[in-house]
N, CA and C atoms as an extended XYZ file, in Angstrom:
222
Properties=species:S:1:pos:R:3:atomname:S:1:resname:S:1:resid:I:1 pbc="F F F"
N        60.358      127.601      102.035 N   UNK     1
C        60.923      127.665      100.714 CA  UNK     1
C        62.446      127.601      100.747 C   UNK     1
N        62.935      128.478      101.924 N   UNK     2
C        64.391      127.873      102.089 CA  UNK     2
C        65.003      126.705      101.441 C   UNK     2
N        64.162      125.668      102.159 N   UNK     3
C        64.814      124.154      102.123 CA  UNK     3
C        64.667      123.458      100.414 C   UNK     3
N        63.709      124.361       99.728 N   UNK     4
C        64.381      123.713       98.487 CA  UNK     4
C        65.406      124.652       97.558 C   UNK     4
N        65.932      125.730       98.306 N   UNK     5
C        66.676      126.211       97.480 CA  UNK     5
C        67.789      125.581       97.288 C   UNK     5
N        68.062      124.373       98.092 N   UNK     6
C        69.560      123.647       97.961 CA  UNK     6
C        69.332      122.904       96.687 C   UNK     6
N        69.731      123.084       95.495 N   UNK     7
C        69.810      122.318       94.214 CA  UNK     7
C        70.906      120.389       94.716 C   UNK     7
N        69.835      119.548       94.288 N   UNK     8
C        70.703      118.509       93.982 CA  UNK     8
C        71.376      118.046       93.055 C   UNK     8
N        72.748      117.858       92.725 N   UNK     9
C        73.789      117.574       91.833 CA  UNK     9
C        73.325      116.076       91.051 C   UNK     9
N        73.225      116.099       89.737 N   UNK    10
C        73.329      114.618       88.665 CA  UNK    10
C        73.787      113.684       89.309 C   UNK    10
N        73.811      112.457       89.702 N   UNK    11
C        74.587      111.427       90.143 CA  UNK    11
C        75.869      111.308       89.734 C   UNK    11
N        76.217      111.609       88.172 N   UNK    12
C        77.502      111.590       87.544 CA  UNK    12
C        78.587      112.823       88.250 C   UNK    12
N        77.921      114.150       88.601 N   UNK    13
C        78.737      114.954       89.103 CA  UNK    13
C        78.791      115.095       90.905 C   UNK    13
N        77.674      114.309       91.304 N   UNK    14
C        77.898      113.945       93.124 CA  UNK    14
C        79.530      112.529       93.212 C   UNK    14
N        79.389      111.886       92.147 N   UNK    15
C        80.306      111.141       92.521 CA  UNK    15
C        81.793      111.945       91.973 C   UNK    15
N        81.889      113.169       90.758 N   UNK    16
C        83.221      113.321       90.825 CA  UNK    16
C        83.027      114.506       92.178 C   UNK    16
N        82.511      114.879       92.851 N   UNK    17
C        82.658      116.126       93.448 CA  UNK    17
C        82.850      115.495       94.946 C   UNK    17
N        82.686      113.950       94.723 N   UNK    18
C        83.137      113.375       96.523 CA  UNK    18
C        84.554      112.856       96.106 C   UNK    18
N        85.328      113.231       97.229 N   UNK    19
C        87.049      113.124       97.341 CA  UNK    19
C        86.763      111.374       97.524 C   UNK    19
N        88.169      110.891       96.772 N   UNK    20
C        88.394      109.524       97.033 CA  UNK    20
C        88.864      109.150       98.123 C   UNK    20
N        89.066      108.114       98.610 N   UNK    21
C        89.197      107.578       99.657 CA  UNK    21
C        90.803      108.029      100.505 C   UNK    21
N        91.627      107.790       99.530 N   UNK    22
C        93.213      108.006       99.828 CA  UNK    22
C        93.427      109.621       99.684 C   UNK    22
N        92.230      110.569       99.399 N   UNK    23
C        92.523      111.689       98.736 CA  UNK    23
C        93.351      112.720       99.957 C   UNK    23
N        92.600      112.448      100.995 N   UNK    24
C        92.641      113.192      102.352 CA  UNK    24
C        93.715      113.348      103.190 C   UNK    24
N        94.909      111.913      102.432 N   UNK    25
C        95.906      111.840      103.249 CA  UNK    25
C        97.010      112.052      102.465 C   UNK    25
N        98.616      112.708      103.456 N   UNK    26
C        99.292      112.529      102.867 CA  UNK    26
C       100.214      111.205      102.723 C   UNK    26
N       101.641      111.831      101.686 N   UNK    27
C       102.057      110.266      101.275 CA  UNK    27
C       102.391      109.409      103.129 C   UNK    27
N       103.023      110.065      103.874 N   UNK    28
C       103.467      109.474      105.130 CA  UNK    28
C       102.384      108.522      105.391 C   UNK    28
N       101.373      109.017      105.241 N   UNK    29
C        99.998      108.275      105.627 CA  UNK    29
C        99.528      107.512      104.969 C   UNK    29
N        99.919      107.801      103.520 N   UNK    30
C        99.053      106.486      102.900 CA  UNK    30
C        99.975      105.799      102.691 C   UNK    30
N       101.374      105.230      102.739 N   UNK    31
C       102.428      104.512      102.604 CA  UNK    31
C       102.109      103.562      104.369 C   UNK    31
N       101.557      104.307      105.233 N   UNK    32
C       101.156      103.967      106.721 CA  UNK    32
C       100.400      102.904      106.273 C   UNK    32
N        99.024      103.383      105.653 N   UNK    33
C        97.571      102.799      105.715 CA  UNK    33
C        98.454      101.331      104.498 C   UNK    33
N        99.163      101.538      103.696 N   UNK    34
C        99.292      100.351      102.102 CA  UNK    34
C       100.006       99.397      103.200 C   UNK    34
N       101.066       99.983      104.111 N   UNK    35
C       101.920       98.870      104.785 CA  UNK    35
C       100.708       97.902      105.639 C   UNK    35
N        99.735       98.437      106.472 N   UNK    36
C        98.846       98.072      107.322 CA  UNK    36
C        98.069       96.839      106.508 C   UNK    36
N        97.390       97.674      105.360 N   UNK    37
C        96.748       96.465      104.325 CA  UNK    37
C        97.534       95.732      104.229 C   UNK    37
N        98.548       95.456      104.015 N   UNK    38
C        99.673       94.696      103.402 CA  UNK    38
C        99.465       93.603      104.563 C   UNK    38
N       100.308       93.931      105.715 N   UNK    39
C       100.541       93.225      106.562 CA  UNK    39
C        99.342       92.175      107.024 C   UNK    39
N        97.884       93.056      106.776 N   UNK    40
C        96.961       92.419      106.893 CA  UNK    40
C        96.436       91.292      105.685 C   UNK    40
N        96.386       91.500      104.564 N   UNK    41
C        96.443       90.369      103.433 CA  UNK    41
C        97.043       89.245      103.567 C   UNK    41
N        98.440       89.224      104.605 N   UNK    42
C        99.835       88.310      104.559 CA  UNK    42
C        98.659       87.572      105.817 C   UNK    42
N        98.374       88.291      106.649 N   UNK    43
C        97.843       87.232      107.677 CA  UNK    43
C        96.771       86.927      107.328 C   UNK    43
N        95.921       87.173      106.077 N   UNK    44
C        94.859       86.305      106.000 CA  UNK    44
C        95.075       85.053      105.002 C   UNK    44
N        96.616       85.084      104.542 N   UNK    45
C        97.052       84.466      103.483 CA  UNK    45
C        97.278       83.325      104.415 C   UNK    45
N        98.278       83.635      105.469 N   UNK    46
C        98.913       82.314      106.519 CA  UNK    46
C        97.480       82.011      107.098 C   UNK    46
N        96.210       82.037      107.216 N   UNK    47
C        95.330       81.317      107.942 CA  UNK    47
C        94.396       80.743      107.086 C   UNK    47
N        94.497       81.467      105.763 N   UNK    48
C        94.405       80.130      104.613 CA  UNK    48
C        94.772       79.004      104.172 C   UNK    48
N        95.821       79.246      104.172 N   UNK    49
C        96.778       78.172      104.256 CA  UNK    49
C        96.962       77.255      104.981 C   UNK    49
N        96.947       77.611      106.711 N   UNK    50
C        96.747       76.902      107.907 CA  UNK    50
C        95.222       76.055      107.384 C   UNK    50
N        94.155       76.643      107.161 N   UNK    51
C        92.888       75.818      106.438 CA  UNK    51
C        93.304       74.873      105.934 C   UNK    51
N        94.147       75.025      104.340 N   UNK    52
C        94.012       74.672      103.474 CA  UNK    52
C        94.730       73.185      103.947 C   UNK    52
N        95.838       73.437      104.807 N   UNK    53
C        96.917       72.320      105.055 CA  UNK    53
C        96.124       71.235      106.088 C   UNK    53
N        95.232       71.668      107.427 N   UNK    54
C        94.461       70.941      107.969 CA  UNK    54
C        93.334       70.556      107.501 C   UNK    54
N        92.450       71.211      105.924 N   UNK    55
C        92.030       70.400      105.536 CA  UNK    55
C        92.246       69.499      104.646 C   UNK    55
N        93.475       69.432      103.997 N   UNK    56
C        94.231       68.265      103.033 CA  UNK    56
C        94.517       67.353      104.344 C   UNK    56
N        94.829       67.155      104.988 N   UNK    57
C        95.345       66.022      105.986 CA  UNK    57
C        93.996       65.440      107.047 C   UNK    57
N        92.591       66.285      106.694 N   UNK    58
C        91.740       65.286      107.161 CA  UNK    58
C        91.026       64.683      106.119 C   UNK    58
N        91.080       65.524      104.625 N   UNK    59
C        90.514       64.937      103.444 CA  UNK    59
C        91.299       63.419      103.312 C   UNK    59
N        92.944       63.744      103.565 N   UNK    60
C        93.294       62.442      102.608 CA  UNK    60
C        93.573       60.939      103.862 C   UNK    60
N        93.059       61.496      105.084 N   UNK    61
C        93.037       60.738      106.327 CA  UNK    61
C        91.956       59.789      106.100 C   UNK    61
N        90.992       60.482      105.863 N   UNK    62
C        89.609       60.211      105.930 CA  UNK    62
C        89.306       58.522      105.396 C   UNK    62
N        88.669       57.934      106.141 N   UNK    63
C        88.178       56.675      105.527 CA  UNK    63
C        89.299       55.348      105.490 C   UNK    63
N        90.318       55.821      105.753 N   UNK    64
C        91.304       54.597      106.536 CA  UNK    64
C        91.542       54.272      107.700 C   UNK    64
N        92.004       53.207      107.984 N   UNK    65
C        91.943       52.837      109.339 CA  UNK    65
C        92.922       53.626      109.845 C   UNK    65
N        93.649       53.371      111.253 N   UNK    66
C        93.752       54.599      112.075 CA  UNK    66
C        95.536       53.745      111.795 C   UNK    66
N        95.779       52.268      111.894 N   UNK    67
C        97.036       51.820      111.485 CA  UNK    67
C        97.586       52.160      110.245 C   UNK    67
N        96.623       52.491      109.034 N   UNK    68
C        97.069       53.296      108.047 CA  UNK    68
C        97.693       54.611      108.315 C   UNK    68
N        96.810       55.278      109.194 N   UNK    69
C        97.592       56.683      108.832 CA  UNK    69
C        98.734       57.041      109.301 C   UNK    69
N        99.299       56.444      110.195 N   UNK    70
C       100.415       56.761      111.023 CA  UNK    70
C       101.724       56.884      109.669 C   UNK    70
N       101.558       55.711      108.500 N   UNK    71
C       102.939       56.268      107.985 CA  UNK    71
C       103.805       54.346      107.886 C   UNK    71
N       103.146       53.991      109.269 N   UNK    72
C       104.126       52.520      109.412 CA  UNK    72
C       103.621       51.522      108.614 C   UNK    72
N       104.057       50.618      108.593 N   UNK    73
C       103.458       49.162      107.884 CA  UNK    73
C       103.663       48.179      109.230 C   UNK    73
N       102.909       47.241      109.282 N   UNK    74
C       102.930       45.925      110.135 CA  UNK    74
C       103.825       45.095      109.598 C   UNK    74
C-alpha cells in the first residue's frame, strides 16, 4: 500500500513544477551556454552556404559542354 501513497500531479501542474531548462544556471553560465549556441548556428550557417554555393555551380554547369564552362569563347 506504500507505493500508492505517492499521489500523481495533473499534467498542467507536473509541467509548471519541472524547472526550465536555463533555470539551473547562473548568468556566467548561461551567457557561456547562448555564446556556444551562437557560435554553433554561425557554423551551420557557413556549411549551408558552402552547399548552397557548390550546388548553384553544378546546377548552372550542368548540361553544357565542358568548353562552355570554363568562361572562354573560341
Amino acid at each position: 500500500m506504500a507505493e500508492n501513497d505517492a499521489r500523481t500531479l495533473p499534467p498542467a501542474k507536473q509541467a509548471a513544477a519541472r524547472p526550465s531548462f536555463l533555470a539551473g544556471l547562473n548568468a556566467l553560465e548561461t551567457i557561456i551556454v547562448a555564446v556556444i549556441a551562437l557560435v554553433a548556428l554561425a557554423g551551420l550557417l557557413m556549411i549551408a552556404k558552402g552547399l548552397i554555393l557548390k550546388s548553384d555551380g553544378a546546377f548552372f554547369s550542368a548540361g553544357r559542354p565542358v568548353w562552355e564552362q570554363s568562361g572562354t569563347t573560341a
